[in-house]
N, C-alpha and C positions, 0 to 999 in steps of 0.2 A: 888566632890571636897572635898578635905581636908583642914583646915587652920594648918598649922604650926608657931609656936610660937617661936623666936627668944629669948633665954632665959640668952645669955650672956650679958655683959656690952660690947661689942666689933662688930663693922659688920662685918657678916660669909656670904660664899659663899655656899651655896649651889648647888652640882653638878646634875643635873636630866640626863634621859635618851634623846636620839637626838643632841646632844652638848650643852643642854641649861641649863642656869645657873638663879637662883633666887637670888640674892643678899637682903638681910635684916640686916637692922639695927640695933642696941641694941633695945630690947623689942619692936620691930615691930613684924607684923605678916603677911605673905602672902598666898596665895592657889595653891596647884597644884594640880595636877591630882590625881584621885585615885589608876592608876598603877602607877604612879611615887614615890605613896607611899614606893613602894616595891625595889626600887634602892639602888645598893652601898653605895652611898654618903649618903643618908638620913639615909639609916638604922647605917650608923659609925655617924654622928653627936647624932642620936637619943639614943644610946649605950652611948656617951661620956655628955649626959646630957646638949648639948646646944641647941637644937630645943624640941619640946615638940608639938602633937598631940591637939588639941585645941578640934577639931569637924568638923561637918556635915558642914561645910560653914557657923561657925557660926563664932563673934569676941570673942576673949579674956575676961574674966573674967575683969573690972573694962577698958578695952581700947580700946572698940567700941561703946558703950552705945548712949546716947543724945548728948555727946558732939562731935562723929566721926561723926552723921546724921545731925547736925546741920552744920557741916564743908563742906560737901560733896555738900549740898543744895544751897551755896553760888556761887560756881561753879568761884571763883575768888575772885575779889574786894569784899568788904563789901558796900553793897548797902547805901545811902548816907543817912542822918536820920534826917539831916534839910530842910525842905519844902522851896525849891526858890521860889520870886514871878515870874511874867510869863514874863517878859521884861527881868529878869538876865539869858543870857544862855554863 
């Protein structure tokens, strides 16, 4: 798996092989395959300087750290952080 780095201020479509498309947001970042590396579309976004090669299935430099592991863990709602007694439900 590759991560690709979405390097404009704009969301871009990215076209992959099989009719399927990655859509990414400004400065997000997604994975596809590693032959889908080798596609059309990637390699023209990747020429015109708005997607960028990140790594091995890693995050981004400064935009997956503590705070994307911390977010992912939550799995929703923010768990409640005031203790009820046992009568209030």
């Amino acid at each position: 798996m590759k991560t690709i780095l979405n390097k404009s201020r704009k969301p871009i479509r990215v076209s992959l092989p099989g009719n399927k498309v990655l859509f990414l947001g400004p400065a997000k970042s997604g994975q596809i395959a590693d032959q889908h590396a080798e596609a059309p579309g990637v390699q023209r976004l990747l020429k015109q300087g708005e997607i960028e090669f990140v790594g091995e299935g890693a995050y981004p430099e400064g935009g997956g750290g503590a705070e994307g592991a911390a977010h992912e863990a939550t799995h929703g709602h923010k768990p409640p952080t005031v203790v009820l007694p046992k009568g209030n439900r």
